[in-house]
PyMOL Python script that loads the backbone (N, CA, C, O; Angstrom):
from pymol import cmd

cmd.read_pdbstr("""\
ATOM      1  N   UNK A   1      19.218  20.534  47.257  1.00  0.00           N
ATOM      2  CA  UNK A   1      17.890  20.642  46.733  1.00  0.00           C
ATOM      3  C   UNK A   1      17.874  20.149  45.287  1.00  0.00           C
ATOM      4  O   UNK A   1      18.783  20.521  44.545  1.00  0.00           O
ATOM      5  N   UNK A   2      16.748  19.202  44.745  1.00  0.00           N
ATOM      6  CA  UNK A   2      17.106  18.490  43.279  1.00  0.00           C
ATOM      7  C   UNK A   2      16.255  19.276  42.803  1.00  0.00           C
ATOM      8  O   UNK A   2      15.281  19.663  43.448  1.00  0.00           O
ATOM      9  N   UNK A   3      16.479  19.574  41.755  1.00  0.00           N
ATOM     10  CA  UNK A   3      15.671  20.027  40.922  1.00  0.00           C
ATOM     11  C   UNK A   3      14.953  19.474  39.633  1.00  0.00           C
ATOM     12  O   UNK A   3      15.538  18.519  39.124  1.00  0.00           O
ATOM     13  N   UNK A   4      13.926  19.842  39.076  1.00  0.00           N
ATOM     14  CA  UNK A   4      13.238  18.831  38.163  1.00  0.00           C
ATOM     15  C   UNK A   4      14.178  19.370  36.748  1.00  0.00           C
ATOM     16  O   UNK A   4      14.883  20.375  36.649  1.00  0.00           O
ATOM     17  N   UNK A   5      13.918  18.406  35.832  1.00  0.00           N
ATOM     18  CA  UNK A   5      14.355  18.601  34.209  1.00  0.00           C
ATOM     19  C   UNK A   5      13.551  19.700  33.603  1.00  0.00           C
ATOM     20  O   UNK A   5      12.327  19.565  33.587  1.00  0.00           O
ATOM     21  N   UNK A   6      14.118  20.818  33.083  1.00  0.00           N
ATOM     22  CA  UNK A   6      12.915  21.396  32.061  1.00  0.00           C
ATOM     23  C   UNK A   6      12.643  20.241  31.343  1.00  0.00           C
ATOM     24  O   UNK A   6      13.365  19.281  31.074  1.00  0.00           O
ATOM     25  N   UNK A   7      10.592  20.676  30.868  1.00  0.00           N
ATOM     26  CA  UNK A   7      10.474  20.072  29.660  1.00  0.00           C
ATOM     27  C   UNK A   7      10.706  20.856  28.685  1.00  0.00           C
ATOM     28  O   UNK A   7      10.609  22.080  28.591  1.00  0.00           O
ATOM     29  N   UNK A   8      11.146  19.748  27.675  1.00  0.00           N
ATOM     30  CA  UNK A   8      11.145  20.905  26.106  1.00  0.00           C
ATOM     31  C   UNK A   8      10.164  20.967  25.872  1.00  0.00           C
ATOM     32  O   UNK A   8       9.169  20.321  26.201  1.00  0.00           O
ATOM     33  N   UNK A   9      10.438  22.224  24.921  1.00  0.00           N
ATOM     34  CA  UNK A   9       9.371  22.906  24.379  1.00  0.00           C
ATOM     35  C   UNK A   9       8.482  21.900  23.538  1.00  0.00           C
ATOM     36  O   UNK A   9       9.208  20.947  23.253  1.00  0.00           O
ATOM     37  N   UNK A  10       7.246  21.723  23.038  1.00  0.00           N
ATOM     38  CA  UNK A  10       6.429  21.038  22.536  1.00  0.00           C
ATOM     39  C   UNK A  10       6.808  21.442  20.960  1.00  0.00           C
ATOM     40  O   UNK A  10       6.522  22.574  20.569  1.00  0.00           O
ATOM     41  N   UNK A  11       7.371  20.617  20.185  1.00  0.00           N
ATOM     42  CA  UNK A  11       7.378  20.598  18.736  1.00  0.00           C
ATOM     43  C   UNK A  11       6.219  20.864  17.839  1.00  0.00           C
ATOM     44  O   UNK A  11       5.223  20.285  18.272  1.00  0.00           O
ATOM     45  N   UNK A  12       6.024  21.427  16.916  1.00  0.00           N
ATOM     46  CA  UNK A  12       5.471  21.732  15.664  1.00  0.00           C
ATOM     47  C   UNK A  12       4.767  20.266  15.271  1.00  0.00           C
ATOM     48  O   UNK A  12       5.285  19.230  15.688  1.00  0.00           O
ATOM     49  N   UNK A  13       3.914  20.241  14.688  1.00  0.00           N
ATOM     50  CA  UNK A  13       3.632  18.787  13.892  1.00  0.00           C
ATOM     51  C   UNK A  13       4.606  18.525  12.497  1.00  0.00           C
ATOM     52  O   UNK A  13       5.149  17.504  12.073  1.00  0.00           O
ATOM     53  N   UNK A  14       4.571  19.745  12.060  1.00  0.00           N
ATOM     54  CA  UNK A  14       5.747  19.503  11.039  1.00  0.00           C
ATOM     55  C   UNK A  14       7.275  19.588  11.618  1.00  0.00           C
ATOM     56  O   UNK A  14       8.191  19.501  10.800  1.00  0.00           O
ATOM     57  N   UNK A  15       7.522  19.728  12.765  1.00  0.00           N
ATOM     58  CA  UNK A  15       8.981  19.679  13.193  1.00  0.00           C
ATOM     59  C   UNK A  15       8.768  17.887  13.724  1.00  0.00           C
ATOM     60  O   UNK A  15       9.595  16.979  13.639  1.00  0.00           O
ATOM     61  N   UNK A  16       7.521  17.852  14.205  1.00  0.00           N
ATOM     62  CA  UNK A  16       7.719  16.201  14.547  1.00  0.00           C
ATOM     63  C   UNK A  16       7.691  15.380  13.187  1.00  0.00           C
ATOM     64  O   UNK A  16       7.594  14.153  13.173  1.00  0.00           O
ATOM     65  N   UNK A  17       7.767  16.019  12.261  1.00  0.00           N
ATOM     66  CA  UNK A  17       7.010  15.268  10.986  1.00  0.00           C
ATOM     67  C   UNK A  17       8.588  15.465  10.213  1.00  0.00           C
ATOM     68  O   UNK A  17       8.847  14.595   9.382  1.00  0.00           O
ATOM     69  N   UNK A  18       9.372  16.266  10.377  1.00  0.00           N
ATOM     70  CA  UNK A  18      10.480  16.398   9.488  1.00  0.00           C
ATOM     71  C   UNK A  18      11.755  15.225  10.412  1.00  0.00           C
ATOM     72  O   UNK A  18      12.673  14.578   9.909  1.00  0.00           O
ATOM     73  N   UNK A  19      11.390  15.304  11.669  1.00  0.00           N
ATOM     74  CA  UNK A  19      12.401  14.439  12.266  1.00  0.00           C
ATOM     75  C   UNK A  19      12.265  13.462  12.107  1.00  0.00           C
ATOM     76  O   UNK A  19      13.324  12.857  11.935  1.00  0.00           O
ATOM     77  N   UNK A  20      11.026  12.635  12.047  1.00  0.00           N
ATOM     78  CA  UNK A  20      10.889  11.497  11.366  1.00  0.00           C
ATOM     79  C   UNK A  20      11.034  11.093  10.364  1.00  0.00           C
ATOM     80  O   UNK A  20      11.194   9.873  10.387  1.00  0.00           O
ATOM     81  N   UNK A  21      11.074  11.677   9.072  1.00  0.00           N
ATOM     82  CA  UNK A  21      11.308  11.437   8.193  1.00  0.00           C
ATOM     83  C   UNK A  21      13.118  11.680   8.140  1.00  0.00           C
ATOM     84  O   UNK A  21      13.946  11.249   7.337  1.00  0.00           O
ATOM     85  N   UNK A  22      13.233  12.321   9.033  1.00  0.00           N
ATOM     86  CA  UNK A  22      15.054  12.119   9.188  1.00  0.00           C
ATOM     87  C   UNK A  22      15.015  11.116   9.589  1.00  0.00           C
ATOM     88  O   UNK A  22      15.428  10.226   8.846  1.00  0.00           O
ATOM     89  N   UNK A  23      14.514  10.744  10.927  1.00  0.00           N
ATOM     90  CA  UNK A  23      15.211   9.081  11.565  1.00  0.00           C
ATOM     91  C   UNK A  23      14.906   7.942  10.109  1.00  0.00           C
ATOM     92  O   UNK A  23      15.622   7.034   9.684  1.00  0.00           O
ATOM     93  N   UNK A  24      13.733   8.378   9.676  1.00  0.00           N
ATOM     94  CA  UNK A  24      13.641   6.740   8.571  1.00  0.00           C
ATOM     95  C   UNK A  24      14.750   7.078   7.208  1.00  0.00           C
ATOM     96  O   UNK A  24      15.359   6.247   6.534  1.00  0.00           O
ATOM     97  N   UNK A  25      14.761   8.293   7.107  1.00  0.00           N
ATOM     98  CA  UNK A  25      16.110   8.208   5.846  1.00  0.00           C
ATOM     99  C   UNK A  25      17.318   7.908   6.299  1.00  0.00           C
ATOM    100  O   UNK A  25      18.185   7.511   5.521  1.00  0.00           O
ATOM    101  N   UNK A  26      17.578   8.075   7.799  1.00  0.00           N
ATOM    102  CA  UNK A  26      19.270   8.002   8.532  1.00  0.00           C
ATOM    103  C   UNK A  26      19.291   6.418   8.555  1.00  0.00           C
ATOM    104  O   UNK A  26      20.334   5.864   8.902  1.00  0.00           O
ATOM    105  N   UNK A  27      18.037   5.566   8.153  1.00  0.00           N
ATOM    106  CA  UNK A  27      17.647   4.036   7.827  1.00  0.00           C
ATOM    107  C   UNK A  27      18.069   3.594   6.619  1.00  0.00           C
ATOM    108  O   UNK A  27      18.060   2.392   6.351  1.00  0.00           O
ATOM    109  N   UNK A  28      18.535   4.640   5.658  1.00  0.00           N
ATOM    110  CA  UNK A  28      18.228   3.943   4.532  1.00  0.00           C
ATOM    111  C   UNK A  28      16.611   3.694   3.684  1.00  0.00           C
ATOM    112  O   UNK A  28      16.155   2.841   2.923  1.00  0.00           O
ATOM    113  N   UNK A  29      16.214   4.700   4.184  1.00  0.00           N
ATOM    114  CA  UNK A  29      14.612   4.639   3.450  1.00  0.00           C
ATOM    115  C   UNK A  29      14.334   5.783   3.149  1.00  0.00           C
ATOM    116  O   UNK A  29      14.851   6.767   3.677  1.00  0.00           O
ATOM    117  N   UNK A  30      13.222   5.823   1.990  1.00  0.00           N
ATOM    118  CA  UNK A  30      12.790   7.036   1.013  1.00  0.00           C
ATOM    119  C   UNK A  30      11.954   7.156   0.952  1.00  0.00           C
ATOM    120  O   UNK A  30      11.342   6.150   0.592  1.00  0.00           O
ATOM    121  N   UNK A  31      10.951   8.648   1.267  1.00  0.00           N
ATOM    122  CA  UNK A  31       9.609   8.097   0.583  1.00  0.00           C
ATOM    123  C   UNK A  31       9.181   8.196  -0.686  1.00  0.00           C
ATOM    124  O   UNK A  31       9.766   8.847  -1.553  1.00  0.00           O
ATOM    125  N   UNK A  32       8.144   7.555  -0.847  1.00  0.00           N
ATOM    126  CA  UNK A  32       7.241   7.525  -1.861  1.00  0.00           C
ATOM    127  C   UNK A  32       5.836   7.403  -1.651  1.00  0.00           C
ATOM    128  O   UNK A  32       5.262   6.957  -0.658  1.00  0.00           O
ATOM    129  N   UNK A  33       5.168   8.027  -3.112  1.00  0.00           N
ATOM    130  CA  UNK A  33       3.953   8.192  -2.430  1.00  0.00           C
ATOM    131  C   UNK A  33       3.009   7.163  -4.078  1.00  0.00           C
ATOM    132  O   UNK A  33       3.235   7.276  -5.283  1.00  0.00           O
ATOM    133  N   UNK A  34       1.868   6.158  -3.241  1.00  0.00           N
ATOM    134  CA  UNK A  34       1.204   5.423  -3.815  1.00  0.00           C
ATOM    135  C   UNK A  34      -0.440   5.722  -4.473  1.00  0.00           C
ATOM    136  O   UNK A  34      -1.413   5.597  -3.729  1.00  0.00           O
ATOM    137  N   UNK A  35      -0.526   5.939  -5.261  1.00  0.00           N
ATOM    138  CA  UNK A  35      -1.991   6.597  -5.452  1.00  0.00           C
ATOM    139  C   UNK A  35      -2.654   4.894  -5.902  1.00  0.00           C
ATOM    140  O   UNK A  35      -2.176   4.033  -6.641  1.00  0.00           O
ATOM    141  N   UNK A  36      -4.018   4.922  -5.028  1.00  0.00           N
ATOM    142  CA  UNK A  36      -4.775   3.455  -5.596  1.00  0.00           C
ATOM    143  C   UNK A  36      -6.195   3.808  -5.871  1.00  0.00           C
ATOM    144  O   UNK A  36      -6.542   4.988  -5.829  1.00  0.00           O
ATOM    145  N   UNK A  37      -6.880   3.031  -6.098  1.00  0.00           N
ATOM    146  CA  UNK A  37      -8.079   3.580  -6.962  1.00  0.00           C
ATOM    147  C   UNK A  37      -9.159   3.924  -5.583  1.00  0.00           C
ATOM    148  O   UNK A  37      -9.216   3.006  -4.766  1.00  0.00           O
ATOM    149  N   UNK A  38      -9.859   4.952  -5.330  1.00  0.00           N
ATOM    150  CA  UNK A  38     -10.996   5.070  -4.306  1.00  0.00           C
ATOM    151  C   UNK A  38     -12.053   4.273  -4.779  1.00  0.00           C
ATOM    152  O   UNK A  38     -12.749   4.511  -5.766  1.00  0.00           O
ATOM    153  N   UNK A  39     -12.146   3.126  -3.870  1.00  0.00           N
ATOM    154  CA  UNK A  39     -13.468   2.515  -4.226  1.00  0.00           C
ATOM    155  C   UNK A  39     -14.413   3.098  -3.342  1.00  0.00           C
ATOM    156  O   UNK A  39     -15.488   2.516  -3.199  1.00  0.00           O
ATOM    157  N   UNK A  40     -14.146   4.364  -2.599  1.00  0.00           N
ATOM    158  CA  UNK A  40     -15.706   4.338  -2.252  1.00  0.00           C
ATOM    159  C   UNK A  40     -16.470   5.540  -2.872  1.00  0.00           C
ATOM    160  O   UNK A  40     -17.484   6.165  -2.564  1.00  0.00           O
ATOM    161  N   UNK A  41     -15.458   5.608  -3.986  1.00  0.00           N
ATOM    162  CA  UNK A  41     -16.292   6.472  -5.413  1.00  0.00           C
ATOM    163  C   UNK A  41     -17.644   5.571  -6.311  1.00  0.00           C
ATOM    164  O   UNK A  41     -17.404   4.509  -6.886  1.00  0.00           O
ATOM    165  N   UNK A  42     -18.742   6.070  -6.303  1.00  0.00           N
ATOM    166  CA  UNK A  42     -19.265   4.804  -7.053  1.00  0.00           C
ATOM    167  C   UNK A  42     -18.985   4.575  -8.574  1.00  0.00           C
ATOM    168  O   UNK A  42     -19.300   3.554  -9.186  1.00  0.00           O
ATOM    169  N   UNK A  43     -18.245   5.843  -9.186  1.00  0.00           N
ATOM    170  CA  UNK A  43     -17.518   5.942 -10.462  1.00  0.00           C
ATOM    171  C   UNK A  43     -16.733   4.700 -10.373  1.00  0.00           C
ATOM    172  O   UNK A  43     -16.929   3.741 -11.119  1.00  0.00           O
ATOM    173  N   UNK A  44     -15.878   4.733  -9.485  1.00  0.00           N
ATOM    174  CA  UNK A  44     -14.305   3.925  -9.597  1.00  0.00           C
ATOM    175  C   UNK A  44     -15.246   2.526  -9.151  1.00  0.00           C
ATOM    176  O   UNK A  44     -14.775   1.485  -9.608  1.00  0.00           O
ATOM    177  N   UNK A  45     -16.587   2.353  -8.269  1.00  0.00           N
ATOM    178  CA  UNK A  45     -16.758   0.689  -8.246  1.00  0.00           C
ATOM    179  C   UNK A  45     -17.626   0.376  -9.734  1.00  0.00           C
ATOM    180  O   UNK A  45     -17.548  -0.757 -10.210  1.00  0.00           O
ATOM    181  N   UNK A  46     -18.172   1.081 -10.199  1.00  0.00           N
ATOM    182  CA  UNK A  46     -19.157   1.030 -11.486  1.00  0.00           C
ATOM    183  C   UNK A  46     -17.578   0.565 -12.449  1.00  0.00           C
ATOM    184  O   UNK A  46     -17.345  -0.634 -12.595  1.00  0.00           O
ATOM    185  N   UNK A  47     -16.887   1.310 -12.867  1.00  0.00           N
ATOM    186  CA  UNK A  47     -15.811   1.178 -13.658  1.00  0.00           C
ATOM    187  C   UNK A  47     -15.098  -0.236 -13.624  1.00  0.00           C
ATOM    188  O   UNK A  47     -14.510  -0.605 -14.640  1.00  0.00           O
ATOM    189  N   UNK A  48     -15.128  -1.171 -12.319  1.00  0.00           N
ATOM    190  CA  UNK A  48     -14.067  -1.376 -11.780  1.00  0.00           C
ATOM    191  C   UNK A  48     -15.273  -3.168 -11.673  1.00  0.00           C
ATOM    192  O   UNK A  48     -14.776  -4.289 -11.566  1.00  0.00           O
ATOM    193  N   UNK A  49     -16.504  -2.940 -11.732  1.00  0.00           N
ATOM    194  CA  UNK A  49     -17.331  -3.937 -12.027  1.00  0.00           C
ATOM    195  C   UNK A  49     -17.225  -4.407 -13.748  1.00  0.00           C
ATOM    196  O   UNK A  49     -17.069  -5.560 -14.149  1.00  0.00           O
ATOM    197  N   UNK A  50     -17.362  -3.134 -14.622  1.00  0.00           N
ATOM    198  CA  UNK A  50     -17.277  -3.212 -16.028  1.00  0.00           C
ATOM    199  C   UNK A  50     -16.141  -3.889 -15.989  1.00  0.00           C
ATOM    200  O   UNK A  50     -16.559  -5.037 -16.141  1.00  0.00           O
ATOM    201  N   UNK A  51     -15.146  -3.959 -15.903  1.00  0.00           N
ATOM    202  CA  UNK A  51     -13.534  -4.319 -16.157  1.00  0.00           C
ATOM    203  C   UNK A  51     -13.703  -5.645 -15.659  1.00  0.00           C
ATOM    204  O   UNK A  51     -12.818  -6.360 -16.130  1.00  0.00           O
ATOM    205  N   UNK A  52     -14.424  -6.233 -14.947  1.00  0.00           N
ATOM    206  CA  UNK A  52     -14.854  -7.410 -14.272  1.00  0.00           C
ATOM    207  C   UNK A  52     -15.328  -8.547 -15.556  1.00  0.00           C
ATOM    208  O   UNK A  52     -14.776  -9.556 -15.993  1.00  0.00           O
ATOM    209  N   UNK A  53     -16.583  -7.865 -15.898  1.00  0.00           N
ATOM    210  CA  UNK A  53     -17.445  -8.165 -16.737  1.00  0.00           C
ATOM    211  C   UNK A  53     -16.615  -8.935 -18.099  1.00  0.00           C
ATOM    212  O   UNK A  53     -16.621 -10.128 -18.404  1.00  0.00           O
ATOM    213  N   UNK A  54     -15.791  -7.567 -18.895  1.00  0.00           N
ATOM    214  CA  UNK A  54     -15.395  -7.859 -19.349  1.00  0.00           C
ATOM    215  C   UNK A  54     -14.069  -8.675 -19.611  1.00  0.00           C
ATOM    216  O   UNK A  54     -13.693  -9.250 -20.632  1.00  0.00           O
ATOM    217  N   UNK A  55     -13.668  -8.587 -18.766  1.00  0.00           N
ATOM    218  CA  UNK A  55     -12.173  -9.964 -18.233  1.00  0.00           C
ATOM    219  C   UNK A  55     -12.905 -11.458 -18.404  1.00  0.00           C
ATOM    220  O   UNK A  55     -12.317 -12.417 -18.905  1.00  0.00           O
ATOM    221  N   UNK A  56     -13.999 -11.497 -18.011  1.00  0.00           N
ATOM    222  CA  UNK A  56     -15.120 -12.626 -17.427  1.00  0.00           C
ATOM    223  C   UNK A  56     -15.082 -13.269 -18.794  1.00  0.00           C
ATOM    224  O   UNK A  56     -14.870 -14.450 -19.067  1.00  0.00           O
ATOM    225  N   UNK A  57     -15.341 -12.209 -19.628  1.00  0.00           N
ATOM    226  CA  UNK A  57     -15.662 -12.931 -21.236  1.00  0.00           C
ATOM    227  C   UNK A  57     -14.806 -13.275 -22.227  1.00  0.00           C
ATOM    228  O   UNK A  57     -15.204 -13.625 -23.338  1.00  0.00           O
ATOM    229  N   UNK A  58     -12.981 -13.164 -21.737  1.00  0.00           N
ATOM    230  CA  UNK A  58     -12.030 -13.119 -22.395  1.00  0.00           C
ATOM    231  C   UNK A  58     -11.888 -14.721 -22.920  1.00  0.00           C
ATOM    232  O   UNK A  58     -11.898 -15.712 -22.189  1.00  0.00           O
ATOM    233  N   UNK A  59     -11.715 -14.688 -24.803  1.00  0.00           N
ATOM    234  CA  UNK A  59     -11.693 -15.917 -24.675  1.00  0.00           C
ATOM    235  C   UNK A  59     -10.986 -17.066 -24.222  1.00  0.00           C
ATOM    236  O   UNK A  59     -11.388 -18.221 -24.083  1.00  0.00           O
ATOM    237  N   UNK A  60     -10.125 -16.679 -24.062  1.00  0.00           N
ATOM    238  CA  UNK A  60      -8.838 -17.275 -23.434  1.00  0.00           C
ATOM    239  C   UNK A  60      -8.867 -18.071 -21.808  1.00  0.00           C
ATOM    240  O   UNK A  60      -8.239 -19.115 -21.628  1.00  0.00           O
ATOM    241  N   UNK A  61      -9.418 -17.625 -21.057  1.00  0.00           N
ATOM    242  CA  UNK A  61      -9.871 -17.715 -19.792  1.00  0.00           C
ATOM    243  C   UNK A  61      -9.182 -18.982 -19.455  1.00  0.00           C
ATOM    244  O   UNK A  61      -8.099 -19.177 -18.902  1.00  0.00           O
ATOM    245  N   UNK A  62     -10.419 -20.111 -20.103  1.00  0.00           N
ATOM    246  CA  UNK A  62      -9.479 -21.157 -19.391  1.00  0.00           C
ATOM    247  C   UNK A  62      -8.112 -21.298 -19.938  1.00  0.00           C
ATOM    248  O   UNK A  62      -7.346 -21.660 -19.045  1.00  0.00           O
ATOM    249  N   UNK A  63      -7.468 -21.129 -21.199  1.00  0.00           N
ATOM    250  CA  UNK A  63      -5.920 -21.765 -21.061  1.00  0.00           C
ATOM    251  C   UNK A  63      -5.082 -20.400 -20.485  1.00  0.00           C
ATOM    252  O   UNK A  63      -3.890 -20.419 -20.790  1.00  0.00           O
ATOM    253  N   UNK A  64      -5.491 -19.310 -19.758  1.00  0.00           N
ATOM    254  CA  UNK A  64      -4.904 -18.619 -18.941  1.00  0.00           C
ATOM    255  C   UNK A  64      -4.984 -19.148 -16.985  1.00  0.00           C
ATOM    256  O   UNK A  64      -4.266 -18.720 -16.081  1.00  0.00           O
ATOM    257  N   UNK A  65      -6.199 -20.254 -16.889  1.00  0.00           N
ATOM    258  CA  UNK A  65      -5.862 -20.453 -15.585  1.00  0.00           C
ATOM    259  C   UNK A  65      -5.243 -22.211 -15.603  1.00  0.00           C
ATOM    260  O   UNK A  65      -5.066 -23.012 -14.685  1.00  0.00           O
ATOM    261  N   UNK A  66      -5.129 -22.267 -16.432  1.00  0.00           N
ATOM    262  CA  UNK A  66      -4.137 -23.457 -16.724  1.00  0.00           C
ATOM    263  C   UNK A  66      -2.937 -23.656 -16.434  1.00  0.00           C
ATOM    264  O   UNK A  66      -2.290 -24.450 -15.750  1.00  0.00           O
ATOM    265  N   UNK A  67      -2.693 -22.473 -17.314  1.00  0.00           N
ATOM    266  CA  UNK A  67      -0.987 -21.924 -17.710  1.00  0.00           C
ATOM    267  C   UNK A  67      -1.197 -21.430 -15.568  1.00  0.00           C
ATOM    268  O   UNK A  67      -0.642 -22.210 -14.794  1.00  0.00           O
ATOM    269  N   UNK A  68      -1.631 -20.745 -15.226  1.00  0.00           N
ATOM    270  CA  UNK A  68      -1.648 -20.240 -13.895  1.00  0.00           C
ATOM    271  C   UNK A  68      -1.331 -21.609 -13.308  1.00  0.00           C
ATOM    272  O   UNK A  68      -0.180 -21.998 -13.108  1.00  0.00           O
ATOM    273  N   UNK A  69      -2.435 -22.317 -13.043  1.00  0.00           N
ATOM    274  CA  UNK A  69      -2.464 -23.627 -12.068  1.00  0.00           C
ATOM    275  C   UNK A  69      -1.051 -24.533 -12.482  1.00  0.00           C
ATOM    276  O   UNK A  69      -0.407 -25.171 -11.650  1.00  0.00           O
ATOM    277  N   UNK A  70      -0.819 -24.475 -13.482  1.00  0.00           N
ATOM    278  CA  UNK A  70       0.757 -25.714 -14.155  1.00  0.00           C
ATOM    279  C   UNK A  70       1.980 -24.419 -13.486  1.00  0.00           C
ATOM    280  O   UNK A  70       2.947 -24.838 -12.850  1.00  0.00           O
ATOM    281  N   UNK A  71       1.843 -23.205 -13.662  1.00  0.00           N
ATOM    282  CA  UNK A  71       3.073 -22.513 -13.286  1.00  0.00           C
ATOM    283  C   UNK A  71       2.822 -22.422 -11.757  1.00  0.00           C
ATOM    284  O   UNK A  71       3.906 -22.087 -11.281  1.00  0.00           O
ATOM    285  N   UNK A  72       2.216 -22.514 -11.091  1.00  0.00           N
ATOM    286  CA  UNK A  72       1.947 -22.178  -9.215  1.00  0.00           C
ATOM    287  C   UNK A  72       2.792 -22.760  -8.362  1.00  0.00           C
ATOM    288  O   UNK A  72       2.721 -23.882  -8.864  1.00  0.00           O
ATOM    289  N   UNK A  73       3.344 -22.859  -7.702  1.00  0.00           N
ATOM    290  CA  UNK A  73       4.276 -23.798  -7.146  1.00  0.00           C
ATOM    291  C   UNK A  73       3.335 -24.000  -5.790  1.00  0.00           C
ATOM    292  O   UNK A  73       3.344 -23.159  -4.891  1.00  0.00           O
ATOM    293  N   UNK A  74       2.533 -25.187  -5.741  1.00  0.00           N
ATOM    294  CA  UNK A  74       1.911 -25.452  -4.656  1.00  0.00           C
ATOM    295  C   UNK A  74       2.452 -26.384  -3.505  1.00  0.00           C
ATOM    296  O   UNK A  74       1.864 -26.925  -2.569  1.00  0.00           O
ATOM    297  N   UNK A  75       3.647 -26.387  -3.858  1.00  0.00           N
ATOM    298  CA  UNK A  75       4.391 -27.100  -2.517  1.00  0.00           C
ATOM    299  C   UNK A  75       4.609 -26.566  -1.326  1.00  0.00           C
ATOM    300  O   UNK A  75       5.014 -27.347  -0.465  1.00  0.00           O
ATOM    301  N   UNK A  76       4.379 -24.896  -0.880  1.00  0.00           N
ATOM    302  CA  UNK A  76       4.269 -24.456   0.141  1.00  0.00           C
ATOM    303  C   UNK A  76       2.863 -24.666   1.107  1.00  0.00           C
ATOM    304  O   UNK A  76       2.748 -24.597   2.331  1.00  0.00           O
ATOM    305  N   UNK A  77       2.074 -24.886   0.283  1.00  0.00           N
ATOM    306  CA  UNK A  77       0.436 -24.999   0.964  1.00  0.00           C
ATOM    307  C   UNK A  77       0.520 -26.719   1.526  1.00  0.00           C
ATOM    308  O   UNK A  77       0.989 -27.674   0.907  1.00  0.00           O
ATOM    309  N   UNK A  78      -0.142 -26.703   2.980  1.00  0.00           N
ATOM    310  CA  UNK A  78      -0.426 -27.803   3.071  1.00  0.00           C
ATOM    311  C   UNK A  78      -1.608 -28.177   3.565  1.00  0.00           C
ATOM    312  O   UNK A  78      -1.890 -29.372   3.652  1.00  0.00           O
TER     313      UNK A  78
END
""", "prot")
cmd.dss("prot")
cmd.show_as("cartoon", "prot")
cmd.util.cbc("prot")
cmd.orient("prot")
């Protein structure tokens, strides 16, 4: 007579959450954590337009996309 496999028991979200983060460190990987700006704050898009504005008016502008366009290495684009 065969009998079936127990299933295991159903894991924790944090027991599924700690083993994974074992398998990716037993990789050679670490985490880290990235904070980026919420744009769907209208603070952070208002802020983030100003910073626009004023970049826009820097006098420099063109011999900064100069220096850009002469340093680019456009031999990959075809």
């Amino acid at each position: 007579m065969a009998t079936t496999p127990k299933k295991a028991k159903p894991h924790t979200p944090q027991q599924r959450m700690a083993a994974r983060r074992a398998r990716l460190r037993a990789q050679g990987l670490r985490p880290v954590q990235h904070w980026v700006p919420d744009l769907r704050d209208p603070k952070v898009r208002a802020d983030l337009r100003r910073q626009v504005k004023l970049m826009a008016r820097h006098p420099e502008n063109d011999a900064i996309d100069s220096w850009n366009e002469a340093a680019y290495d456009w031999s990959g684009w075809k």
